[in-house]
C-alpha positions as CSV (number, residue, x, y, z in Angstrom):
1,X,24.6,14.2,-7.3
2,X,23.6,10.7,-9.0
3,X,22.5,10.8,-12.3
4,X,19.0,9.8,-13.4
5,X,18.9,6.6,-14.6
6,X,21.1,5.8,-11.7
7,X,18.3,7.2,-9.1
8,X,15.6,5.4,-10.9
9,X,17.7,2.2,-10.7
10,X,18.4,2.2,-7.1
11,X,15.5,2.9,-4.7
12,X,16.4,2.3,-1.4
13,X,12.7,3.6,0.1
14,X,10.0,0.3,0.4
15,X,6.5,0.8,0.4
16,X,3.2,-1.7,0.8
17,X,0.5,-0.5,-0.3
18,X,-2.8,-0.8,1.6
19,X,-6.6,-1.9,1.0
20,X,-10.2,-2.5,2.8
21,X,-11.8,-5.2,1.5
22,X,-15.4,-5.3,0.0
23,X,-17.5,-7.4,1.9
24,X,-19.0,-8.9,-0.5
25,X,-16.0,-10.5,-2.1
26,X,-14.3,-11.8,0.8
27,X,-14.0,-15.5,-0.8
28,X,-12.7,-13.8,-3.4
29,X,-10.0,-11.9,-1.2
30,X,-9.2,-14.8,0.4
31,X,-8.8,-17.0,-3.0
32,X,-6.0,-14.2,-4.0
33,X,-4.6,-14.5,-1.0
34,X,-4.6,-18.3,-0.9
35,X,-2.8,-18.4,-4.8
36,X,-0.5,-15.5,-4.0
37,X,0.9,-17.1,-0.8
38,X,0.3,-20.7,-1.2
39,X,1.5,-23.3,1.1
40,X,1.7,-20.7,3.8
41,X,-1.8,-21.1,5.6
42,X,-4.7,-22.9,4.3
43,X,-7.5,-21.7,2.4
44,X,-9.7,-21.9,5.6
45,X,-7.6,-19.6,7.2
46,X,-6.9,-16.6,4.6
47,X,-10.8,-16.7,4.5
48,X,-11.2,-16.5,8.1
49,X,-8.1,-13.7,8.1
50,X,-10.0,-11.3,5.3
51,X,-13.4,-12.0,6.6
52,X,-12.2,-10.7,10.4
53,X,-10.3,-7.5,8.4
54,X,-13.5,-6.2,7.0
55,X,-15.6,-6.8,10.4
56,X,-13.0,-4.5,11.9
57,X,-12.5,-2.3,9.2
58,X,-8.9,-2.9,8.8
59,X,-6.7,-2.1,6.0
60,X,-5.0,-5.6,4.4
61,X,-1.4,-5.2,2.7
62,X,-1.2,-6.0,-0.6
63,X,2.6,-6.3,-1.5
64,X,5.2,-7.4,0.7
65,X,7.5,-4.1,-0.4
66,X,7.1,-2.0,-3.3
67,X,9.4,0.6,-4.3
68,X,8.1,4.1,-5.2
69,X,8.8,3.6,-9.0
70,X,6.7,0.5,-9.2
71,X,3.4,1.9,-7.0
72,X,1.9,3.4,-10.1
73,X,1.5,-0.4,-11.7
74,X,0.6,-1.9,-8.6
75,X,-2.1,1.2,-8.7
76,X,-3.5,-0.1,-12.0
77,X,-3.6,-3.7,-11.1
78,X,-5.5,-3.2,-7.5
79,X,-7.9,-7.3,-7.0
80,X,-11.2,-6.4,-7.6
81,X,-12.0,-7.2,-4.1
82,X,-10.4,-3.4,-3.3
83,X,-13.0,-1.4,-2.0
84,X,-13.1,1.8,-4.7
85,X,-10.5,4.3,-3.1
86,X,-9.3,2.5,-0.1
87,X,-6.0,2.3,-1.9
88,X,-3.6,4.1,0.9
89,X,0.5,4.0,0.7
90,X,2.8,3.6,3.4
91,X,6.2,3.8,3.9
92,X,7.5,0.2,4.9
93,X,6.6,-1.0,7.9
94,X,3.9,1.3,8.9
95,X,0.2,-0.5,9.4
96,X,-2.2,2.1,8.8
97,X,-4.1,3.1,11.9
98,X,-5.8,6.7,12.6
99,X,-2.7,7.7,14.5
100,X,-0.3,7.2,11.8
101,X,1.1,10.7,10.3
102,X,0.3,11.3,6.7
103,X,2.3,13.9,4.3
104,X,-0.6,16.0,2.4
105,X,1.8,16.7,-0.4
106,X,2.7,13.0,-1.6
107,X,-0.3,10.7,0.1
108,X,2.1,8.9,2.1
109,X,2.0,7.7,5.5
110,X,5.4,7.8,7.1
111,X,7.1,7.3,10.6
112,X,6.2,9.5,13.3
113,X,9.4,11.9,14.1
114,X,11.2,11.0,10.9
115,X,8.9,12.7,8.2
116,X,7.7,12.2,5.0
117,X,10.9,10.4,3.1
118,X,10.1,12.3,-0.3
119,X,9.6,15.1,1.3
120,X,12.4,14.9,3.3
121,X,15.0,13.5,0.0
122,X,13.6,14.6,-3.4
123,X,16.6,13.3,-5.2
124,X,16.6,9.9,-4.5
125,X,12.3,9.9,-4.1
126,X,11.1,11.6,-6.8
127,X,7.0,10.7,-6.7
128,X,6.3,9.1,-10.3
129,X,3.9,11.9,-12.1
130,X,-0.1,12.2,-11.2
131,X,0.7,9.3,-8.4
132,X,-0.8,11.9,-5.6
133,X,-4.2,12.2,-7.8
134,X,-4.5,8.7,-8.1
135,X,-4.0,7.9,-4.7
136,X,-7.6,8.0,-2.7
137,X,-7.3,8.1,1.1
138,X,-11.2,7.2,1.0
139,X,-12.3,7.7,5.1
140,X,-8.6,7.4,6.3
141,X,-6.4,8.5,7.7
């Protein structure tokens, strides 16, 4: 067994976590967008990227990987352009969709057949305290 601080230290499991955007802030969405990954697409095409995710509903990602020890700060620094308890977590590289399992205990979606990974090692994934409550599923899955 690997001691603590060496657990904490190295987190193999990656994460993105996962939001709708409000429609009413989609230049806004696509501004954050446009600063965080600048120089990859114009501004004209982030907004047309976030306006077509909320006129289907989808879920955009908001990090490219997070591990599980840094969800609970990404958590407290969601854009206000988050719809209010859209926030959803997925093991990396699941895209949310209504057929994508989802572990109960932790608020995880994970890979169909392989499990929930905190579940499945609690060793090397222990869930940072009162990161279930503050997770809200919202309408999904």
């Amino acid at each position: 067994m690997y001691p603590p601080d060496y657990v904490e230290f190295f987190d193999p499991m990656q994460f993105r976590l996962w939001v709708k955007i409000d429609p009413g802030k989609v230049v806004a969405a696509s501004a954050w967008y446009a600063q965080r990954y600048e120089g990859s697409m114009s501004a004209a095409a982030f907004y047309r990227d976030c306006r077509d995710a909320v006129q289907r509903g989808d879920y955009v990602g908001l990090h490219e990987v997070l591990h599980l020890r840094e969800v609970p700060d990404a958590l407290d620094n969601l854009p206000d352009f988050a719809v209010p308890g859209s926030a959803i977590l997925g093991e990396e590289p699941i895209v949310p969709d209504a057929q994508t399992p989802f572990c109960e205990t932790h608020g995880i979606l994970f890979t169909a057949g392989q499990g929930c990974a905190v579940c499945d090692d609690p060793v090397w994934h222990r869930m940072p305290p009162g990161l279930r409550e503050r997770l809200q599923r919202g309408e999904f899955p």
